[in-house]
C-alpha positions in Angstrom: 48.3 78.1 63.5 48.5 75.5 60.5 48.5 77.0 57.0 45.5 75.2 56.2 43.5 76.5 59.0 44.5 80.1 58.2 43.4 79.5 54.8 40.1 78.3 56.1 39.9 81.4 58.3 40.9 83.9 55.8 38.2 82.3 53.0 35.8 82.6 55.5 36.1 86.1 56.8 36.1 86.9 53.4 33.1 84.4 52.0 31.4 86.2 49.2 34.4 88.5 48.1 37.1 86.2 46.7 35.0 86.3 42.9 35.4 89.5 43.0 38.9 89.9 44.2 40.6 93.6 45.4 44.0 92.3 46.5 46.5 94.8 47.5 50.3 94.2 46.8 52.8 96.5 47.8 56.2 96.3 46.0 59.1 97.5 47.8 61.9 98.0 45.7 64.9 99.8 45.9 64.1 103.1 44.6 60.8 103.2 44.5 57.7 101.7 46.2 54.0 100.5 44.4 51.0 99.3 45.6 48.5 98.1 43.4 45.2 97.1 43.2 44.3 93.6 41.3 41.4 91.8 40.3 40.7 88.3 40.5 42.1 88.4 36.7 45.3 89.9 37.8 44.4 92.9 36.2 45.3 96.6 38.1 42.7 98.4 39.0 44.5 101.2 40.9 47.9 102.0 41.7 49.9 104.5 43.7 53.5 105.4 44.0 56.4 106.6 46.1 60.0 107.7 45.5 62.4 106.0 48.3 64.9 108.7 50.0 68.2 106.9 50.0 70.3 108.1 52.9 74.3 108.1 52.5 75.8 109.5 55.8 79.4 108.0 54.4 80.9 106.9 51.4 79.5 103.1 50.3 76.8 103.5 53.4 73.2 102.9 52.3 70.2 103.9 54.6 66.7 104.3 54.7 64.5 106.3 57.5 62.1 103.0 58.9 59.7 105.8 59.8 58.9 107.5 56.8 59.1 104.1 55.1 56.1 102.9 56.6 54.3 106.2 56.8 55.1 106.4 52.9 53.4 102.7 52.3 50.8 103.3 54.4 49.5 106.2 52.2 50.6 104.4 49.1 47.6 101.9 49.5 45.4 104.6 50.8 45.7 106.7 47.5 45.5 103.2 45.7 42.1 102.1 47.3 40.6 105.5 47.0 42.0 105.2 43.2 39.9 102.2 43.2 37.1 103.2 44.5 36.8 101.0 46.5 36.4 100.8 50.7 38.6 99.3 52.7 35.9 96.6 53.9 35.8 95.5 50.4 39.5 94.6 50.4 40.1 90.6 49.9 43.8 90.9 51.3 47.0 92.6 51.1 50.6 91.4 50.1 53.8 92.8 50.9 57.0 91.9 48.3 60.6 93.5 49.6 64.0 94.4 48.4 65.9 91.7 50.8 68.3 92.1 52.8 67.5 95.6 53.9 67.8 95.1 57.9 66.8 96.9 61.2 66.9 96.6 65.1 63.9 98.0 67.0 63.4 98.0 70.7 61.0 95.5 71.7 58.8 97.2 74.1 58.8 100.9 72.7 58.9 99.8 68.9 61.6 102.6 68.4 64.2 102.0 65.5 68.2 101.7 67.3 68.9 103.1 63.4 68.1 103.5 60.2 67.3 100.6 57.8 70.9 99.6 56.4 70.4 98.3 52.8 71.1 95.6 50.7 73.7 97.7 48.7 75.6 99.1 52.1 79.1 98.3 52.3 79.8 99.4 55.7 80.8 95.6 56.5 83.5 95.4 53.9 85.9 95.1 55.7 84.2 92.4 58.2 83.5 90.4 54.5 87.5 90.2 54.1 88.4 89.6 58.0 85.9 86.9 58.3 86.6 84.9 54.9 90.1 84.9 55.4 90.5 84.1 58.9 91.8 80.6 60.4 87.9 80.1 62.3 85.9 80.3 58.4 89.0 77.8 57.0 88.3 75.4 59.8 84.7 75.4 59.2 85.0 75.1 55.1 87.9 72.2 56.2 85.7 70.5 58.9 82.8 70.4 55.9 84.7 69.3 53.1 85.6 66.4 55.2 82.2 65.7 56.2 80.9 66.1 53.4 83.5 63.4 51.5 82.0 60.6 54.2 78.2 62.1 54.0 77.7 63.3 50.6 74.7 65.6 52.3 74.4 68.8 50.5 74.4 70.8 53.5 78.3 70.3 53.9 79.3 70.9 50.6 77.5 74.2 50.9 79.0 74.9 53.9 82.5 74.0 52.6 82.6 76.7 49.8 80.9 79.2 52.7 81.7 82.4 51.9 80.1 85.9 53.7 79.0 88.7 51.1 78.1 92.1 51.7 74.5 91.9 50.3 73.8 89.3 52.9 72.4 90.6 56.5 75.1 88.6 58.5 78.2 91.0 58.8 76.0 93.8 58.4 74.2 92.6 61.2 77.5 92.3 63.6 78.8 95.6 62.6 75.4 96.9 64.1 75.7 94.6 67.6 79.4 95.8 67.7 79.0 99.4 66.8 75.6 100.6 68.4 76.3 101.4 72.1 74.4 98.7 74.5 72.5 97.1 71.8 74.5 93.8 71.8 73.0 93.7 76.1 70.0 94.7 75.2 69.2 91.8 72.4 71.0 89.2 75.0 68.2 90.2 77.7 65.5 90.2 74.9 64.8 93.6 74.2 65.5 93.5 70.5 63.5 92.7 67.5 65.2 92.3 64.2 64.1 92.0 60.7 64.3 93.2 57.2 61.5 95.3 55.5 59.2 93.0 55.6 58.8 92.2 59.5 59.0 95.7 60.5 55.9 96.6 58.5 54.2 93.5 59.4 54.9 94.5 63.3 53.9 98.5 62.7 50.8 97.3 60.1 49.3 94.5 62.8 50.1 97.1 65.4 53.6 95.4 67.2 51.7 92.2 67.7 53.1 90.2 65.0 56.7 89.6 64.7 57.9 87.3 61.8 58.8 86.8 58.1 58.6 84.2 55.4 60.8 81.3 53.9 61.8 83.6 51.1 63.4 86.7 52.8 65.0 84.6 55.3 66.6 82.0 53.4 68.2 85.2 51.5 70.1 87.1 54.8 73.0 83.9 55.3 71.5 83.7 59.0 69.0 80.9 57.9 70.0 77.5 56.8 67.7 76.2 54.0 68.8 72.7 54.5 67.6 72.3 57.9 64.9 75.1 57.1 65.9 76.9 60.7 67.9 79.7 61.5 71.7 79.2 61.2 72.9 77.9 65.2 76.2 77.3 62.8 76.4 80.9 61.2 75.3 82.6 64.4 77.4 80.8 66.7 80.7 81.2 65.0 80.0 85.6 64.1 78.0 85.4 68.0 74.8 86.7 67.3 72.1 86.2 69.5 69.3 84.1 68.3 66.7 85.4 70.7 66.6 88.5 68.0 64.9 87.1 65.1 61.2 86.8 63.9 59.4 83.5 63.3 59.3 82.3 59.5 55.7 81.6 58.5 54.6 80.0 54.9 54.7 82.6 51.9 51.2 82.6 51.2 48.7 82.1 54.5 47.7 84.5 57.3 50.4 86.7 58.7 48.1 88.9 60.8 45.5 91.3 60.1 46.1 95.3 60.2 45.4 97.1 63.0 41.6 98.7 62.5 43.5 102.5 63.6 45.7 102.3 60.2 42.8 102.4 57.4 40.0 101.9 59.8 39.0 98.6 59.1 41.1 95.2 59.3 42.3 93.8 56.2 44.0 90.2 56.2 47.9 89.9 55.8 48.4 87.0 53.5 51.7 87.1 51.9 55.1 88.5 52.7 58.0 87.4 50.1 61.0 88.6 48.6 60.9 90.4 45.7 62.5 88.1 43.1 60.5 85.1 44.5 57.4 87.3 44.3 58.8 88.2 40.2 59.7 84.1 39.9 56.2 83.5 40.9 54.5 86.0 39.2 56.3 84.3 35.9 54.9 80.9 36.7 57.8 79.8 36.9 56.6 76.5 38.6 58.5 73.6 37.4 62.0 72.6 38.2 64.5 74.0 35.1 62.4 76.8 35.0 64.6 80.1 35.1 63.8 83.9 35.0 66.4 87.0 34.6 65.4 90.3 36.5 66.7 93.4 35.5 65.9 96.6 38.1 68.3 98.1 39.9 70.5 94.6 39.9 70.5 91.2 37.4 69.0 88.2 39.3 69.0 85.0 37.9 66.7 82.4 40.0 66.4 78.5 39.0 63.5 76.4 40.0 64.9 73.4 41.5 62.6 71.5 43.2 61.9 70.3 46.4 65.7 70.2 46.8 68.4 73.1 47.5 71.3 73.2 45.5 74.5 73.9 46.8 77.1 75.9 45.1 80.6 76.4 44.6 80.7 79.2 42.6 79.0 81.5 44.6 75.2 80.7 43.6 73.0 80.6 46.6 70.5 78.3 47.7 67.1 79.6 48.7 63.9 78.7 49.7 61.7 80.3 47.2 58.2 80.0 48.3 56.5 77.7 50.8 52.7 77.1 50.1 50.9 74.5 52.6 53.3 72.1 53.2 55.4 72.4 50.3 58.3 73.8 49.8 60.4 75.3 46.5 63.8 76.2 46.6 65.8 78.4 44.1 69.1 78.7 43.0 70.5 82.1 42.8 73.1 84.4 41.0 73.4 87.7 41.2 74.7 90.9 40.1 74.0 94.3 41.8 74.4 96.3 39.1 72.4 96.7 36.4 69.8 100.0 36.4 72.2 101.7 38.7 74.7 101.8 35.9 71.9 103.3 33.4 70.6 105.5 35.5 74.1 106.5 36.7 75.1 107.0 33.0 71.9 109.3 32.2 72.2 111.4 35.1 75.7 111.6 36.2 77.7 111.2 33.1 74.8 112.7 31.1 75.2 109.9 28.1 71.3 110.5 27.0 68.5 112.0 27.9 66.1 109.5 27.7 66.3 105.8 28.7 64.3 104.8 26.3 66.9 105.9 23.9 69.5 103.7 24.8 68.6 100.9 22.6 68.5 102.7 19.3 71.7 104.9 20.8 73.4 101.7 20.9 72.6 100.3 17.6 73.9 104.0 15.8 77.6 102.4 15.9 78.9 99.0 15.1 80.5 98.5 18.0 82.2 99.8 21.2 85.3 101.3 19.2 87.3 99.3 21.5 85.5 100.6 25.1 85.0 98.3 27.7 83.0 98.5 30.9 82.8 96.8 34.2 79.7 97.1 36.7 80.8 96.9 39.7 79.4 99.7 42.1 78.5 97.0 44.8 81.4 94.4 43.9 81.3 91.8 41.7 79.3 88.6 42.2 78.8 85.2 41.2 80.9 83.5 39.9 83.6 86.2 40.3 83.3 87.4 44.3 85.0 90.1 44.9 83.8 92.7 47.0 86.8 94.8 46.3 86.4 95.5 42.6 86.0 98.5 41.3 83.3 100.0 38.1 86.1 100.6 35.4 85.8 102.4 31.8 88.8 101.1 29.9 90.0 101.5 25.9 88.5 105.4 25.3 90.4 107.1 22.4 89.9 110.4 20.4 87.2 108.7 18.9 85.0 107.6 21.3 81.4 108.9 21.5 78.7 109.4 23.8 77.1 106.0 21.7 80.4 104.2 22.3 79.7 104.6 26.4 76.5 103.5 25.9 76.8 100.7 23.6 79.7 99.4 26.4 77.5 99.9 29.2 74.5 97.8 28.1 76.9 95.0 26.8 78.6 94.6 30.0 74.5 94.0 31.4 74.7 91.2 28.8 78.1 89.9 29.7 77.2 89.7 33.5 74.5 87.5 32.3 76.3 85.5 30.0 78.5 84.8 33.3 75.7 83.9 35.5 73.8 82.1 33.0 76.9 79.7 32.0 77.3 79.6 35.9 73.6 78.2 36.6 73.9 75.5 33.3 77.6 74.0 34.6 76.6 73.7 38.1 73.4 72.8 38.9 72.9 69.9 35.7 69.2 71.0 35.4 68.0 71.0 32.0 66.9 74.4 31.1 63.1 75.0 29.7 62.8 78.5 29.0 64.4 81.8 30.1 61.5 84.7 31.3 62.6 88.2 31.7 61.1 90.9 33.3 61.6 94.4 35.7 62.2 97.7 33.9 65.7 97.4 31.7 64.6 94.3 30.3 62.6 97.3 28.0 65.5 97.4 26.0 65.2 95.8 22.8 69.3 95.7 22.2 70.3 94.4 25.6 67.9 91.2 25.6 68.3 90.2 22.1 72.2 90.5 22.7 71.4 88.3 26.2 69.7 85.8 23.6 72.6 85.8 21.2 75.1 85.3 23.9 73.6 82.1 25.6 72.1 80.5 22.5 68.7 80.6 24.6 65.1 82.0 23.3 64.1 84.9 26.0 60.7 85.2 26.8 59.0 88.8 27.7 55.5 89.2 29.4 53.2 92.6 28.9 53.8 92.7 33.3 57.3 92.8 33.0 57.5 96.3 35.0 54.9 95.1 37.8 56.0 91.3 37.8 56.8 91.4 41.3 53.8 92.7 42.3 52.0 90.5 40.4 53.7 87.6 41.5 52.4 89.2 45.3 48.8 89.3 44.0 49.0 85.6 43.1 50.5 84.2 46.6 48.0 86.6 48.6 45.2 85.9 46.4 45.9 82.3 46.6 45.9 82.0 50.4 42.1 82.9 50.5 40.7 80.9 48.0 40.9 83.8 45.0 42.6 81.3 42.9 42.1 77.7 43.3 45.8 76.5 42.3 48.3 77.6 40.3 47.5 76.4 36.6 45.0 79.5 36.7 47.4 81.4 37.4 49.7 80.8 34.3 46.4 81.8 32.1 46.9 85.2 33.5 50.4 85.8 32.8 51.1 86.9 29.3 53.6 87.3 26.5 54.6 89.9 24.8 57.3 88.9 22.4 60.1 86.3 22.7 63.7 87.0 21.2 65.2 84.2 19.6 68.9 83.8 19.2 70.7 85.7 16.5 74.5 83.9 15.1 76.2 86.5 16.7 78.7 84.8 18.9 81.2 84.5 16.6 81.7 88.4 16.3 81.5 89.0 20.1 83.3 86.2 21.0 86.7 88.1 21.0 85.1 91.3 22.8 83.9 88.7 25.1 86.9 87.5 26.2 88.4 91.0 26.5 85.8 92.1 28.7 86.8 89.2 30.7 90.4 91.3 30.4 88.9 94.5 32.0 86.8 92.9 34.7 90.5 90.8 35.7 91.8 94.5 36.0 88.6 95.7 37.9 89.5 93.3 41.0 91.0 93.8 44.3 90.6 97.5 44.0 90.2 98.3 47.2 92.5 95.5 48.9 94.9 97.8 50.7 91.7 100.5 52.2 
């Protein structure tokens, strides 16, 4: 079905409704899951909430029950449309935004989960990530496109030149599952498995198992799709020999996915987006131009460029995505990443005990002058871009006598604002874009110390919106809402996102210049931790 004839069907079944918009978006994040209700303002009428159950059977393993997943969404936008008061008939359309990269296998008669969900943050395939990118087959491959690429100049072979595999991606994770779950790898060749991330499982269970797919956005992210030939990978899945008889279809971000099943809230309501969460956070920032750029800060730091109608390709370990597809248009992203940034706060407040309060942490950091010499290094899940080392380690270096619960925390929240500086400087050298603005939003962003110091650092004025803890979902609301006529185009959109305050660069460079540079020290001794495990 074309995307503009599901937009003419959705605006149709829902004639009548679309000025007075109830649009649903469920926000899937890591630790927690939302769904709220919006108006055609983009204001929340209702919301509801659920805290995810991690599962960790092993050390570095990451799990969630599929299960209780989608019984726990399903009554999160129950409670939110009774919140509402509203009926389920009166519903314009629902939205779904995901953490990516969270993958499963079900059996595609039965519907049965082979496992649990194995998360984005999993490091089961560590050791898959190091065979892999230092084996003769990958050098061949980077070798074979490098010379390509010097008689084609296409972008596609320069990406694939630099290709490296990363454990937040589904690939590896997804060959450790084939390898390691008896008789699965024969059952996917003779087409009795379904894969997906979060997203197509809950669009299969929601539309009752008749709808198997996802969108541009979540699988442009798992390093099985290729966005420069907008299909999955035959390249990627060939050389790790997975079998591409396993994945969904990808469908635009915002059109008609499918409709749930009348038996889940007893009456159909349209399925009109699917999207990963920091295109849904991108979009929900109008960030709509190319040079456009926007920071999240929730359980990791994303940094996503607009750039165009054209991917970019990296060599520092930025990825190219495909961050929305509306109609016939596409808009791709370029992304860096680093996958710690609330895990270390929260870690610090509940394990290490550094405060009480997160809301302290700001004005905790801002009681001393500095770290007294403490450095810190997030690395739970590895380090990223531009770095790329899946084998470094989280490191606490230069405690004394003197050190102080402050001193921890001051360290913590500046290595937040070194990552960025990293990324940031990362995004400006390669891609050549000139830069408009930088929007920041998701729940650590809340700290006053930690973006002003991110302004400081990159000489850039960061802008803050009053939705910065519910951007994703917002950005959700506007795709879905968009796909049946809620909103005409996006220009309306920008007139609902707001700012809050903007932090304008401070001359303070020159004093954290040499701190700088010595966190550069520690993060050098952070690496190759784990090389001989």
């Amino acid at each position: 079905m074309s995307g503009e004839s599901d937009v003419h069907e959705a605006e149709e079944a829902h004639e009548g409704i679309k000025h007075e918009a109830n649009i649903i978006a469920v926000d899937i994040g890591t630790t927690s899951l939302r769904s709220h209700v919006y108006d055609n303002h983009g204001h929340i009428k209702a919301s509801s909430s659920k805290k995810i159950e991690l599962i960790h059977p092993k050390p570095g393993w990451s799990e969630m029950d599929p299960e209780l997943l989608y019984k726990q969404v399903v009554a999160c936008v129950d409670e939110s449309i009774k919140a509402a008061g509203i009926k389920v008939s009166e519903v314009t359309c629902l939205g779904i935004a995901v953490q990516r990269n969270t993958c499963l296998t079900w059996d595609s008669k039965t519907g049965k989960p082979f496992h649990n969900f194995i998360t984005w943050q999993d490091l089961r395939a560590r050791d898959y990530v190091k065979s892999w990118n230092t084996s003769l087959t990958l050098k061949a491959l980077n070798s074979g496109s490098k010379v390509l690429h010097t008689f084609t100049r296409k972008k596609r072979f320069l990406s694939a030149s630099v290709l490296k595999f990363m454990s937040p991606q589904v690939t590896l994770r997804l060959l450790w599952i084939l390898d390691n779950i008896p008789d699965l790898r024969k059952k996917a060749l003779d087409g009795e498995v379904k894969f997906g991330c979060i997203e197509s499982w809950l669009l299969w269970k929601l539309t009752g198992s008749q709808v198997h797919a996802t969108d541009f956005s979540c699988a442009s992210a798992t390093g099985l799709y290729d966005p420069f030939l907008v299909s999955w990978s035959t390249i990627v899945c060939g050389l790790v020999n997975i079998p591409m008889n396993i994945f969904p279809d990808v469908l635009p971000t915002s059109g008609v996915f499918g409709h749930v099943d009348e038996s889940v809230f007893g009456s159909s309501i349209p399925i009109t987006c699917l999207v990963g969460d920091q295109s849904a956070s991108m979009f929900g920032e109008c960030c709509f131009d190319v040079g456009d750029i926007k920071c999240t800060l929730g359980t990791g730091m994303f940094i996503d460029l607009n750039t165009g109608e054209e991917p970019h390709a990296s060599i520092a370990g930025l990825y190219p995505l495909i961050g929305w597809k509306i109609g016939n248009k596409m808009t791709y992203l370029a992304e860096g990443a680093a996958n710690d940034a609330g895990t270390v706060i929260n870690w610090a407040q509940l394990q290490l005990g550094l405060f009480e309060d997160v809301r302290d942490t700001a004005s905790i950091a801002e009681s001393v002058e500095d770290t007294d010499g403490v450095y810190f290094v997030p690395a739970f899940c590895g380090l990223q871009a531009p770095i790329n080392d899946d084998k470094a380690t989280t490191l606490m270096i230069g405690m004394t006598p003197s050190t102080t619960k402050a001193h921890l925390t001051r360290a913590i929240l500046e290595s937040i604002a070194f990552r960025f500086k990293l990324l940031y400087e990362t995004v400006l050298s390669e891609t050549k874009i000139p830069l408009s603005y930088i929007r920041v939003d998701g729940g650590v962003c809340n700290n006053d110390f930690l973006v002003q110091l991110m302004a400081d650092l990159t000489n850039q004025v960061i802008n803050k919106s009053t939705q910065t803890d519910n951007m994703s979902s917002l950005g959700t609301a506007f795709f879905a809402g968009l796909a049946v006529g809620v909103w005409k185009d996006v220009k309306e959109l920008e007139k609902i996102r707001l700012t809050e305050r903007e932090f304008h660069p401070q001359p303070t460079w020159q004093k954290y210049k040499p701190v700088f540079h010595q966190w550069e020290r520690a993060v050098s001794r952070s690496q190759k931790w784990y090389e001989e495990s």
